[in-house]
C-alpha positions in Angstrom: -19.4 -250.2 76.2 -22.2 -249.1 73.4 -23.6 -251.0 70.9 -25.3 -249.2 67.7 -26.7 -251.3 65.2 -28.8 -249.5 62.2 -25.9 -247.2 61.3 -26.6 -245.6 57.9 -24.3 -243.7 56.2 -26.5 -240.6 56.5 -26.1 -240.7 60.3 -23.5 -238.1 62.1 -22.1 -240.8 64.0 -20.6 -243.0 60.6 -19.1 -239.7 59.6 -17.5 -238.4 62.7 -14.3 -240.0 64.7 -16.0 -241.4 68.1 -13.4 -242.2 71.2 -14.7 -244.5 73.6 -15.7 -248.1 73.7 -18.2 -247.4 70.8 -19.1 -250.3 68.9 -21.0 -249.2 65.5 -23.0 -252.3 63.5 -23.2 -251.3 59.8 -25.8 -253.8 58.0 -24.4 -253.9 54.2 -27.3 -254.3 51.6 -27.5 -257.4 49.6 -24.6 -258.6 51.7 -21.9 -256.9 49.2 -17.9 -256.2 49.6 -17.9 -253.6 47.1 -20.9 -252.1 48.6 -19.5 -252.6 52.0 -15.9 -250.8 51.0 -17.3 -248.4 49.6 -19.4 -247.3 52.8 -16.0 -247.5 54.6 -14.1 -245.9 52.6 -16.2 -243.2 52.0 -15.4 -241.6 55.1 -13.4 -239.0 56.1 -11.2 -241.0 59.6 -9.5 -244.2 59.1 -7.9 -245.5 62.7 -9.3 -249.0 62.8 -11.5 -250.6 60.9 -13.1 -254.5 61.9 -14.4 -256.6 59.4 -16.9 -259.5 61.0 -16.7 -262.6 58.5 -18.0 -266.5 58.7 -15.0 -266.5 56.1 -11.3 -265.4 57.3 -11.0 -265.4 53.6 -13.4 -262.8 53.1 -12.7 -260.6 56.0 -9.3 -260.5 54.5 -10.0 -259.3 51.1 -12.2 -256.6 52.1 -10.0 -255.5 54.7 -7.3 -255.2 51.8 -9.5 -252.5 50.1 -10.3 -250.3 53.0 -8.7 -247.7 53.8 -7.7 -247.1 57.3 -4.5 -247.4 59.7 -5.6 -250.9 61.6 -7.6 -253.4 60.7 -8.8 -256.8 61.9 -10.9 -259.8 61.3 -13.2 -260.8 63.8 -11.5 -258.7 66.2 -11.9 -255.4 67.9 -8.9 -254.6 70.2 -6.2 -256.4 69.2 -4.4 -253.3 67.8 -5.6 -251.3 70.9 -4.4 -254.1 73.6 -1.1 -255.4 72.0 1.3 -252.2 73.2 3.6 -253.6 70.4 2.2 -253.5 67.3 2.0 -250.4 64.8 -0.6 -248.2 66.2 -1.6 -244.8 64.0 -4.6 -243.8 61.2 -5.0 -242.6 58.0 -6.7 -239.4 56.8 -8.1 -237.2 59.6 -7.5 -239.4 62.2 -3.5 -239.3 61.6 -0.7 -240.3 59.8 2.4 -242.3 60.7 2.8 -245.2 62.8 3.8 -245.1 66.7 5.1 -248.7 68.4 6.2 -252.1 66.5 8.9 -251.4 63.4 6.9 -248.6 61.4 6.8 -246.5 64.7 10.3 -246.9 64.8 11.0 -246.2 61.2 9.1 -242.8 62.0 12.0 -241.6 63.9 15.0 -242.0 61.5 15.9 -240.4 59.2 16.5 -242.3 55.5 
């Protein structure tokens, strides 16, 4: 596994998809959501995103805002290591939903 800590948005690596047990530390100025949402969002993949919170509360709201296909508070793997749940991204990194119900869904027809 690799940590990274100092990410900027400027840097290739918070603009490109990395596979592998990549950890990437993003320090949000002034400690903001909005600012830290907007950092998120603003790129172009979407798999997982992780939100690292004193406040459940907190992680929750932001992770509300962000677009991407997974997302977890205080958590990494969870969506990775639990074959049953809803797996899939949004933007370039995917679209639909493979495993849990919304995988399933993918496959009928309505």
């Amino acid at each position: 596994p690799t940590v990274i800590s100092g990410i900027t948005s400027e840097m290739k690596i918070s603009q490109e998809e990395v596979f592998g047990p990549v950890m990437c530390i993003v320090t949000v100025p002034d400690d903001c959501d909005e600012e830290c949402i907007k950092l998120v969002n603003n790129c172009n993949f979407g798999l997982g995103s992780s939100v690292y919170s004193a406040s459940q509360e907190r992680g929750m709201k932001i992770g509300n805002a962000i677009r991407s296909g997974m997302f977890t508070v205080n958590d990494f793997g969870v969506n990775y290591l639990i074959q049953s749940l809803p797996f899939g991204g949004v933007k370039e990194s995917g679209f639909g939903r493979f495993a849990g119900p919304e995988g399933l869904r993918a496959c009928c027809l309505e």
